[in-house]
C-alpha positions as CSV (number, residue, x, y, z in Angstrom):
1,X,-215.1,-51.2,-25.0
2,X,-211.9,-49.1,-25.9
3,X,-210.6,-53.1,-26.5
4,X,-213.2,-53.6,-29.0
5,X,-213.2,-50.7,-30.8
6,X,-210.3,-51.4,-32.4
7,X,-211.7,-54.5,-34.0
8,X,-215.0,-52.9,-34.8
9,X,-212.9,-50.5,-36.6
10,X,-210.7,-52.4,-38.4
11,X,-214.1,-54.5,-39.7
12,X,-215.8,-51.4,-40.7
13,X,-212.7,-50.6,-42.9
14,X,-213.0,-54.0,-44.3
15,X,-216.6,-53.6,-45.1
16,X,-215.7,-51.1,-46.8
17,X,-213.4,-52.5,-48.9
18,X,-216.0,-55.2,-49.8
19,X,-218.4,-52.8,-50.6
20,X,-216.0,-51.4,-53.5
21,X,-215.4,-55.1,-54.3
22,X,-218.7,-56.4,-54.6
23,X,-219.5,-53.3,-57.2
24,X,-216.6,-54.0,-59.3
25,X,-217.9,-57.4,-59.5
26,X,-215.7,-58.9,-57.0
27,X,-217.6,-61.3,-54.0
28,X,-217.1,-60.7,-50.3
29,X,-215.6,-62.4,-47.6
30,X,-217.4,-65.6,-46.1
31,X,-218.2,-65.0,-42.3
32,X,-218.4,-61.3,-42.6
33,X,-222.0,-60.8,-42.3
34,X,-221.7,-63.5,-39.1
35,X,-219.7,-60.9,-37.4
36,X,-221.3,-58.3,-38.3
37,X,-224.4,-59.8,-36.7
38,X,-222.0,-60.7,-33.4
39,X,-221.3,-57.3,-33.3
40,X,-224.3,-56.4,-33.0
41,X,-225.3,-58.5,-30.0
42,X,-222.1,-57.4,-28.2
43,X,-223.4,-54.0,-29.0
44,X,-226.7,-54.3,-27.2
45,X,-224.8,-55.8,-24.5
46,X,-222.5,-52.9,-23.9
47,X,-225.7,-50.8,-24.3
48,X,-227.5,-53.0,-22.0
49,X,-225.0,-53.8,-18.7
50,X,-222.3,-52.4,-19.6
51,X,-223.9,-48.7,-20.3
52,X,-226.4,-49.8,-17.0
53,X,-223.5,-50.3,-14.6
54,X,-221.5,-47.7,-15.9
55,X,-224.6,-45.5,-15.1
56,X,-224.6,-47.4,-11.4
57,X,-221.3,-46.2,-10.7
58,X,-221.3,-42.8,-11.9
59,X,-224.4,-42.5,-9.7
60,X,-222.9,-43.5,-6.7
61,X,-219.4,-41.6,-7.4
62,X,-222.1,-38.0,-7.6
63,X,-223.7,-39.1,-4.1
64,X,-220.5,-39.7,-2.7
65,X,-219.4,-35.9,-3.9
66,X,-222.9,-34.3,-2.7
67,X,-222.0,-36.2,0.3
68,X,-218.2,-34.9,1.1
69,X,-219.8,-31.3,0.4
70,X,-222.8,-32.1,2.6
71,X,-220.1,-32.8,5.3
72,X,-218.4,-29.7,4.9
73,X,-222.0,-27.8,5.0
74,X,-222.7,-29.7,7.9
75,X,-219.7,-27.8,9.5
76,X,-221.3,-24.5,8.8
77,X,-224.3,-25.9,10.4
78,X,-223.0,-27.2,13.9
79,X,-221.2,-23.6,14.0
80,X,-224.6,-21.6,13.3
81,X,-226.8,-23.7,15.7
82,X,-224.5,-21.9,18.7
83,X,-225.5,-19.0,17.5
84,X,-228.5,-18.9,19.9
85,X,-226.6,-20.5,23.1
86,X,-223.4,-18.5,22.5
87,X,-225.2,-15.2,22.0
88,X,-227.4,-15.9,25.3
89,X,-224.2,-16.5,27.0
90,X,-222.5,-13.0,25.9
91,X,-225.3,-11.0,26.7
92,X,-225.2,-12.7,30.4
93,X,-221.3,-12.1,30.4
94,X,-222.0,-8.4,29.5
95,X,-224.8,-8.2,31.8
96,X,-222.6,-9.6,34.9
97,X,-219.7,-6.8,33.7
98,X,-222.2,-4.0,33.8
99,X,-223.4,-5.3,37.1
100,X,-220.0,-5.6,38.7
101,X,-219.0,-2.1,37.4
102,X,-222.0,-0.7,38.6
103,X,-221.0,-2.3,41.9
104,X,-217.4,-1.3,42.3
105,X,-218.5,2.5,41.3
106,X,-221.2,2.0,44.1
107,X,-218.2,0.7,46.4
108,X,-215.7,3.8,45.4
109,X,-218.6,6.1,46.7
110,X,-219.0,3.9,49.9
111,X,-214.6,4.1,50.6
112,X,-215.1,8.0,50.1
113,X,-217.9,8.6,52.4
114,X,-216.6,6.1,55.3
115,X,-212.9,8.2,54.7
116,X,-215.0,11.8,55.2
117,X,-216.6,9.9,58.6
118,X,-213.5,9.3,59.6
119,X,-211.5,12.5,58.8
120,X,-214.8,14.4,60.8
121,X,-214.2,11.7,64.0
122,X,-210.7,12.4,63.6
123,X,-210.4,15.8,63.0
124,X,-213.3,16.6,66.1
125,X,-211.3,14.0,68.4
126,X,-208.2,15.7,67.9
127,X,-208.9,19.3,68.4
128,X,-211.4,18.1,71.8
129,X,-208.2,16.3,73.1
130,X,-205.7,19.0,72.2
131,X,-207.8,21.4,74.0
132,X,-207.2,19.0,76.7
133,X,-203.5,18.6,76.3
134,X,-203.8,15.1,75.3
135,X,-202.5,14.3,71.8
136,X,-204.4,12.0,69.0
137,X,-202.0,9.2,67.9
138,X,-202.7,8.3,64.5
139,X,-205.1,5.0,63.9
140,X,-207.1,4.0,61.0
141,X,-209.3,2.0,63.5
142,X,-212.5,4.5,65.0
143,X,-212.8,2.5,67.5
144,X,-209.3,3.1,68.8
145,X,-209.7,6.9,68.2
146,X,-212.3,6.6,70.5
147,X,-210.8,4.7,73.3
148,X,-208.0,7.7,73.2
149,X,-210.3,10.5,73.8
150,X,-211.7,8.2,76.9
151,X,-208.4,7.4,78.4
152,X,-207.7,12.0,78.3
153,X,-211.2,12.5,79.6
154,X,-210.1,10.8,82.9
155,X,-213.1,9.8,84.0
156,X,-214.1,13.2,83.2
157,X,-217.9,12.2,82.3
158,X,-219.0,16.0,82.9
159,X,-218.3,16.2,79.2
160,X,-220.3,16.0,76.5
161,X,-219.8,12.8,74.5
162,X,-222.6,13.3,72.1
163,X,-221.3,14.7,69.3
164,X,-218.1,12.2,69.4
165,X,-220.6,9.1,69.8
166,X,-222.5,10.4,66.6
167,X,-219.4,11.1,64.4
168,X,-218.8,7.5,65.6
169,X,-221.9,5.9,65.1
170,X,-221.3,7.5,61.6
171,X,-218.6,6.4,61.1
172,X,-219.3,2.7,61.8
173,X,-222.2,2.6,59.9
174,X,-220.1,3.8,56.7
175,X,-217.4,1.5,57.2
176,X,-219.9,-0.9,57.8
177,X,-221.8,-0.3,54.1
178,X,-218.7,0.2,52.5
179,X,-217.1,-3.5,53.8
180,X,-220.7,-5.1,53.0
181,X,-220.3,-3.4,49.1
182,X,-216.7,-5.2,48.9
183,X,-217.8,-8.2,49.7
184,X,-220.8,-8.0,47.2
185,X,-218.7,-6.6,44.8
186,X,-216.4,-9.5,44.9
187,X,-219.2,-12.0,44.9
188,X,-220.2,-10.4,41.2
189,X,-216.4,-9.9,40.2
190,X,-216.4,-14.1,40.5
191,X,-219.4,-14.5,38.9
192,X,-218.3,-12.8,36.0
193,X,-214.9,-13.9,35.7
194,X,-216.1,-17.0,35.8
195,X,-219.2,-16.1,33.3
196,X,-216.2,-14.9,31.1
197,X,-213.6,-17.9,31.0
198,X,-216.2,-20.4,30.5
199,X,-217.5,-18.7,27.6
200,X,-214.2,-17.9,26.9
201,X,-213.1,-21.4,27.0
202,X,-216.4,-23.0,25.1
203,X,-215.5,-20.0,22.4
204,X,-212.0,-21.4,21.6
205,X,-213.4,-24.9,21.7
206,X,-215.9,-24.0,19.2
207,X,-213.8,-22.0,17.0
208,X,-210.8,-24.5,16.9
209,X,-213.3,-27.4,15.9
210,X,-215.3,-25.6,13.8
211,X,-211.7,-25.2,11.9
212,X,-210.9,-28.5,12.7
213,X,-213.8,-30.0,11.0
214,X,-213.4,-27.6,8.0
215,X,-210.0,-28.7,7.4
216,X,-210.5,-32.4,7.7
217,X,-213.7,-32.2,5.5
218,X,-212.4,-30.4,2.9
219,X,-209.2,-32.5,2.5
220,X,-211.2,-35.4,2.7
221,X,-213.3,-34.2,-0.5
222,X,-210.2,-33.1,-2.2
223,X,-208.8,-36.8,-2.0
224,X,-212.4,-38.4,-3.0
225,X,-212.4,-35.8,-5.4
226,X,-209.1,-37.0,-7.2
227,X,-210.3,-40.5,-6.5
228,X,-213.4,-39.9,-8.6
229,X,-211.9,-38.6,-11.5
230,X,-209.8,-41.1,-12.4
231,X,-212.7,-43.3,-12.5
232,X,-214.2,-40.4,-14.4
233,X,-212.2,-40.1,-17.1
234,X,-212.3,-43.8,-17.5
235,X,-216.3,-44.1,-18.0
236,X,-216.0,-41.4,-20.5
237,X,-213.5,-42.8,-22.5
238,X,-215.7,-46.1,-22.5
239,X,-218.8,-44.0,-23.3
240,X,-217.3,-42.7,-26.3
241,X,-215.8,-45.8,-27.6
242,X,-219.4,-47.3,-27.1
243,X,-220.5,-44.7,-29.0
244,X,-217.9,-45.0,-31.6
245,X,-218.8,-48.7,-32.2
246,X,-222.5,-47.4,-32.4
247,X,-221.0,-45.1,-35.3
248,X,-219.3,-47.8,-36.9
249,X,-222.0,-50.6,-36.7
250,X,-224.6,-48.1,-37.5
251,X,-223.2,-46.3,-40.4
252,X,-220.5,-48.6,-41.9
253,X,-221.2,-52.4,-41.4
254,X,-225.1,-52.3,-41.3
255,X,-224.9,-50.1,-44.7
256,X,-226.2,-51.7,-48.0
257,X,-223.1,-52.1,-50.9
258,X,-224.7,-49.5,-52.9
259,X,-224.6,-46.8,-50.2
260,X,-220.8,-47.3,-48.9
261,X,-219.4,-47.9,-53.0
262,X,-220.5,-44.3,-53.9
263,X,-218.2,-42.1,-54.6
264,X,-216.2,-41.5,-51.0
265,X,-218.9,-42.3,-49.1
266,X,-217.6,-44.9,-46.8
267,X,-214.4,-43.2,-46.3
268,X,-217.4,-40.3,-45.5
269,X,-219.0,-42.7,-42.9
270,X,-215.6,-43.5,-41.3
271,X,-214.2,-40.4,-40.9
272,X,-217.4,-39.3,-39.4
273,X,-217.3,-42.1,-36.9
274,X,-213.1,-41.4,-36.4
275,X,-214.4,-38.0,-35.1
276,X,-217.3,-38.8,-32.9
277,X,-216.5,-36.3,-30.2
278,X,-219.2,-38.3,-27.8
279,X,-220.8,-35.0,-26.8
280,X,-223.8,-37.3,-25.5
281,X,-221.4,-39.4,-23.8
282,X,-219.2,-37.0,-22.0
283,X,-222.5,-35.1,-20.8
284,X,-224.1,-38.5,-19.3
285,X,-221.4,-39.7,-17.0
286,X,-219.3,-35.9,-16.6
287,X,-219.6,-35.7,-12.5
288,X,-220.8,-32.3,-11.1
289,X,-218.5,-30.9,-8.4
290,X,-219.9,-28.4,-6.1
291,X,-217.0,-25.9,-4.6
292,X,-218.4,-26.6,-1.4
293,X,-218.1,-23.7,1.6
294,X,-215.4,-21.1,2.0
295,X,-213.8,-21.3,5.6
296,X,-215.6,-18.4,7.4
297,X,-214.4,-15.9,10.0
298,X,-215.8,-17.9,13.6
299,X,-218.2,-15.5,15.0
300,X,-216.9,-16.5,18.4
301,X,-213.1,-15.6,17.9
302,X,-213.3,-12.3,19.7
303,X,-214.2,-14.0,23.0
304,X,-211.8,-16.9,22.4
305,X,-209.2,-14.3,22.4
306,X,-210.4,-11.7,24.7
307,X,-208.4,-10.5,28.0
308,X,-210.7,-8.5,29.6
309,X,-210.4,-11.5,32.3
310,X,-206.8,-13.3,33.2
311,X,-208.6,-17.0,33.0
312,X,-206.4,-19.0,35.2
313,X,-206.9,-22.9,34.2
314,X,-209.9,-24.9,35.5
315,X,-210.0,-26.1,38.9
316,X,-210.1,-30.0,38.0
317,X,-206.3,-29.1,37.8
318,X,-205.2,-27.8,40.6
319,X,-204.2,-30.2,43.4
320,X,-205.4,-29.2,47.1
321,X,-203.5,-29.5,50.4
322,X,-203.9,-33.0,52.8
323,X,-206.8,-32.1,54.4
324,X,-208.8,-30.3,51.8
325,X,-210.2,-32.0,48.7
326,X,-211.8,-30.3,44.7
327,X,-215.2,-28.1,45.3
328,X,-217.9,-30.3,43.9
329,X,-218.3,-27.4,40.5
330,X,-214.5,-27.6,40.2
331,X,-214.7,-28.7,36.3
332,X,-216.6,-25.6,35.9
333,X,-214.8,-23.2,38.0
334,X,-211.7,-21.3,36.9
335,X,-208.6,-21.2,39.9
336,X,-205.5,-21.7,40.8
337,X,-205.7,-21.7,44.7
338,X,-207.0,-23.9,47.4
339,X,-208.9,-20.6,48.3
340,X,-210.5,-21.0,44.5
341,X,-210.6,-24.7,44.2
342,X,-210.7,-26.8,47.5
343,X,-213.1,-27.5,50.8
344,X,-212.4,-29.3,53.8
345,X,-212.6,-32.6,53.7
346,X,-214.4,-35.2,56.2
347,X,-210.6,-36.2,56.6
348,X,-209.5,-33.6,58.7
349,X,-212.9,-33.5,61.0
350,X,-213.0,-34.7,64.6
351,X,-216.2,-36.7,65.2
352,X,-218.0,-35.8,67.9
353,X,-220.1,-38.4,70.4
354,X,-219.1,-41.3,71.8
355,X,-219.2,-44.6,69.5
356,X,-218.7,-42.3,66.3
357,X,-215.8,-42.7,63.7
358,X,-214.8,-41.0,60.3
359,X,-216.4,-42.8,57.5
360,X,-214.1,-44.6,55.2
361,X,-214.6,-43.0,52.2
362,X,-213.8,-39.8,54.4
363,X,-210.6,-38.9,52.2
364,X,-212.9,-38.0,49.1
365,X,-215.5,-36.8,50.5
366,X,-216.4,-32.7,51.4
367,X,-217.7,-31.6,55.0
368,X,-217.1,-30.6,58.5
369,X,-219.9,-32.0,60.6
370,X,-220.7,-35.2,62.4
371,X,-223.4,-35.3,60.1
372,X,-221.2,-35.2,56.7
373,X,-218.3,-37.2,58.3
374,X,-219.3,-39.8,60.7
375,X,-221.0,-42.9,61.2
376,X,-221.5,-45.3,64.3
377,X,-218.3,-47.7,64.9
378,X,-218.0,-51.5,64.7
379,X,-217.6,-51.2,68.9
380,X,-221.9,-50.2,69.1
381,X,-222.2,-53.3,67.4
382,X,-223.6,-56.9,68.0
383,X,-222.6,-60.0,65.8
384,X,-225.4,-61.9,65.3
385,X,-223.6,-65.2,64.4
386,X,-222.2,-67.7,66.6
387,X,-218.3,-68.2,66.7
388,X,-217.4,-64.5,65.8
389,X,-216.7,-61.5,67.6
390,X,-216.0,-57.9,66.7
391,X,-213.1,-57.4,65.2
392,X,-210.0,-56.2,67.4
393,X,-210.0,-52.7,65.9
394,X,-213.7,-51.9,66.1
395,X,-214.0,-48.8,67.7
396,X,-211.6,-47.0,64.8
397,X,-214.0,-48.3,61.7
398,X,-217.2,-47.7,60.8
399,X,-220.2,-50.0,60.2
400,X,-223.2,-52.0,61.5
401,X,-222.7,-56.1,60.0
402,X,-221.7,-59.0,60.9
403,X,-219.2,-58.8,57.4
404,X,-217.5,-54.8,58.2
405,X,-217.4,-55.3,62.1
406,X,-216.9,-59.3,63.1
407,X,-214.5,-62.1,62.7
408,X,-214.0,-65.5,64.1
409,X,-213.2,-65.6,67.3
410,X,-210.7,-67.8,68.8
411,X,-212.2,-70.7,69.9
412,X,-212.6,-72.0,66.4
413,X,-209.4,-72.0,66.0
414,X,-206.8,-75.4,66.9
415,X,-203.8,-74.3,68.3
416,X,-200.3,-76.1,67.0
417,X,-198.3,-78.9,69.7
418,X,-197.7,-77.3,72.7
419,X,-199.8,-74.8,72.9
420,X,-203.3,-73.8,74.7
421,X,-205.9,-71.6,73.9
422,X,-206.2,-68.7,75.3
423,X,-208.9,-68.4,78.4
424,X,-210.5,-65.6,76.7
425,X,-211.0,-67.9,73.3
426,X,-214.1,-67.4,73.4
427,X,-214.7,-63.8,73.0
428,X,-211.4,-62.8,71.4
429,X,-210.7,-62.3,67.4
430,X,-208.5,-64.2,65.9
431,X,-207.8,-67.3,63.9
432,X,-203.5,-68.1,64.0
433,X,-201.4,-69.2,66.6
434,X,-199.8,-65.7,67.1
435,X,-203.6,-64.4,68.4
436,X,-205.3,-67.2,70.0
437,X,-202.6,-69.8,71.5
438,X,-200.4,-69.5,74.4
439,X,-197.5,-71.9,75.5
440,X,-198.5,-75.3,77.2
441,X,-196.1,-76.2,80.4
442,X,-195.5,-78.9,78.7
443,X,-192.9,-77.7,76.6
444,X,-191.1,-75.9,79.8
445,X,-188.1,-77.0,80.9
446,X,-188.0,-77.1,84.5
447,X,-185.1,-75.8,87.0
448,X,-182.9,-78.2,88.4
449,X,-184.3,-79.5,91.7
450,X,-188.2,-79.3,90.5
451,X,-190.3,-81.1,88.2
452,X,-193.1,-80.2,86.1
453,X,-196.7,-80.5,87.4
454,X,-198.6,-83.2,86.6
455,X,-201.2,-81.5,84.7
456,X,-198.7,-79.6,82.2
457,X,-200.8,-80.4,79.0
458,X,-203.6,-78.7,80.1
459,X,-201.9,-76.2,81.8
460,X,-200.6,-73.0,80.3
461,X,-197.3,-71.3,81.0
462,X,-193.6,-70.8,80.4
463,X,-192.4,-70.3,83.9
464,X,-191.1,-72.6,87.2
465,X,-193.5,-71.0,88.7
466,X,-196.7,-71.6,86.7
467,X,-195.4,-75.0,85.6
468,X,-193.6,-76.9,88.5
469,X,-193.1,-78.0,91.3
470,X,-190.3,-79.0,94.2
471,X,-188.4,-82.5,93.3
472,X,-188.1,-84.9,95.8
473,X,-184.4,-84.9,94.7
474,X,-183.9,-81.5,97.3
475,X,-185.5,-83.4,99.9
476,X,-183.8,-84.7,103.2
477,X,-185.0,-87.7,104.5
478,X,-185.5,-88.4,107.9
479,X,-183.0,-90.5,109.8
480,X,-183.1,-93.9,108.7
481,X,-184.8,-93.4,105.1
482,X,-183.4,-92.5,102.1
483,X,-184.7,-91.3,98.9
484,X,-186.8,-93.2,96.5
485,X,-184.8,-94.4,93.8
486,X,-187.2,-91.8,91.2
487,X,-186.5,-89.2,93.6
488,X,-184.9,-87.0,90.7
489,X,-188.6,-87.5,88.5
490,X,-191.2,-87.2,91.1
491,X,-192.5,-83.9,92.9
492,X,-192.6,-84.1,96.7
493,X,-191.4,-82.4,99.7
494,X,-192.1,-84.9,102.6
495,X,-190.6,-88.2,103.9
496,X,-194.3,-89.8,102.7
497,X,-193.7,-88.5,99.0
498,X,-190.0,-89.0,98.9
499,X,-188.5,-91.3,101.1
């Protein structure tokens, strides 16, 4: 369009011209009206696609904009629907600090009263064993208070020990409260610490991607934004320039000669069409950009950044001594310490029970009983196929198959030259030389003065002793016979053999 309206222009002044020509008796151009009529059809083209895809694009470019803002909104809106979760949560947190307050004031009452039972055992036990002439060495432990006033007494069991075993009594049963209220007290101190970082932690997570996602959305729309406006200001300008043409085709070169030859009339027209301002145009395909959502103030920050509670990292951190292995919760539970973190593991348990081993997988896995830990060993078991046996170490692994607990045995196996399976083949593991063959005689080397056995292939051994025999070569004929010409290769000990 901004192409063509330079043309149109340029034949709208020329139409002009001819109008002032043709009423000072002057013809027109040839062709002119042809172009004029060209004109037109490219007009209703540009008015037709042109204007329609135009329309198309701005259109799209808008949704893309309500989109980007929608994305930022949509921030907002993940943020808000933790409102309900995240306020449940801080009223538990609260609830579990108001229940381990209460708990610790209840405990401070407990520590005075069991420290008055003990100052009235004390102070009775002293002033009875003074009057004595026994003195009261100083213990924090009743009990051994007690066993002091005993040991001045004697054996003196004329006395009267009531009042002595009720201070004590007492003074057991308030120690006794007051150790029970620690240990409850500490039971709700961990719930609420933990209560506390967790909430803590899901606070800062929510917080930083709540800004997270603000940030990225809105830099996102700022760059569409820019993107869009170029091709803004570039629809415009063909919008008006459409227009324009309009102005000129309209006014100027579909105008009779009679209207554009009065007196400044075309020069009217043209100037009019020069100004078009293309109100209608700009208004059409002018995009509509929403400011989209202000970052807001997360509602969770306060907890994010609270240190009411010194949150030590999450357990799925910390690394436990050999032996011990994570608690099952330990993504969930905030610690530092094996105490905080770990359990035994099956690793370090000693089954119990004849036949039982430590199941393999006892390195990961949590417990302390035969139950948790063990399984029956290879040893309990039978193979059920022929040619295998259980393996040599199966009374150190677990398992109950012919494919954990058995191998081939032996007797499957053919030993190299020289050697002889061993007599055992049969029910012994193994499938190499090293387990299942031993030396043949054959392959000894007898001493001199003895020969090998006749049997030496089938024979196994590595020793004169297993393998030969005397030579006929240390035998002494009797008088009048000498030795067989073989003597030196055949085994014998008598004139029969040898001589």
């Amino acid at each position: 369009p901004q192409a063509l309206l330079s043309q149109v222009r340029s034949l709208a002044v020329d139409r002009i011209s001819r109008a002032a020509g043709a009423a000072r008796g002057r013809g027109g151009e040839e062709g002119q009206d042809a172009r004029a009529q060209a004109l037109e059809d490219i007009i209703a083209l540009l008015e037709g696609e042109v204007i329609t895809d135009m329309g198309r694009e701005h259109r799209a470019d808008q949704a893309l904009v309500r989109q980007r803002v929608s994305s930022i909104e949509k921030c907002e809106e993940d943020l808000r629907a933790s409102n309900a979760t995240m306020t449940s949560r801080g009223n538990a947190v609260n609830a579990s600090r108001a229940s381990h307050t209460t708990c610790r004031s209840n405990e401070t009452k407990l520590r005075d009263a069991s420290v008055e039972s003990f100052s009235h055992l004390h102070g009775h036990l002293k002033t009875d064993m003074a009057e004595r002439g026994c003195q009261l060495v100083g213990s924090s432990d009743a009990a051994d208070l007690l066993q002091q006033h005993m040991k001045c007494l004697a054996g003196d069991f004329s006395v009267d020990f009531s009042t002595a075993v009720s201070l004590f009594s007492k003074c057991n049963e308030s120690m006794h409260a007051y150790r029970l209220a620690v240990r409850e007290c500490d039971v709700k101190q961990d719930k609420y610490e933990n209560l506390y970082c967790h909430l803590q932690a899901d606070a800062s997570d929510l917080c930083s991607e709540y800004n997270a996602c603000h940030a990225r959305e809105t830099k996102e729309y700022q760059e569409l934004r820019a993107s869009v406006q170029e091709a803004e200001s570039a629809r415009i300008l063909q919008a008006i320039a459409i227009e324009k043409i309009q102005c000129y085709v309209l006014k100027v070169l579909q105008a009779g000669d009679a209207e554009l030859a009065r007196e400044g009339e075309g020069e009217s027209r043209l100037g009019q069409c020069d100004a078009h301002a293309g109100e209608a145009a700009r208004k059409n395909f002018t995009l509509t950009y929403p400011s989209g959502p202000n970052v807001t103030v997360c509602p969770w920050l306060a907890w994010s950044t609270g240190e009411d509670v010194e949150c030590r990292p999450a357990c799925v951190s910390h690394s436990c001594k050999e032996g011990m292995i994570l608690r099952s919760d330990s993504d969930s539970r905030f610690g530092s310490s094996d105490e905080a973190c770990c359990e035994a593991a099956c690793s370090s348990h000693a089954c119990s029970g004849d036949g039982m081993v430590l199941r393999l997988d006892a390195g990961s896995l949590p417990g302390s009983s035969n139950e948790a830990c063990c399984e029956a060993a290879c040893s309990s078991y039978t193979c059920s196929r022929d040619g295998v046996v259980l393996r040599s170490d199966a009374g150190s692994i677990p398992g109950s198959s012919d494919e954990t607990c058995c191998q081939a045995a032996c007797s499957s196996h053919a030993c190299s030259e020289g050697m002889l399976l061993r007599p055992d083949a049969g029910s012994h593991a193994g499938s190499s030389d090293e387990a299942c063959c031993q030396a043949s005689c054959s392959s000894h080397a007898c001493s001199e003065g003895m020969v090998l056995l006749p049997d030496t292939g089938s024979r196994a051994g590595s020793s004169d002793e297993a393998c030969c025999e005397a030579g006929c070569s240390s035998h002494a004929c009797s008088e009048g016979m000498v030795l067989r010409a073989d003597a030196g290769s055949i085994a014998g000990s008598s004139d029969e053999a040898c001589c």
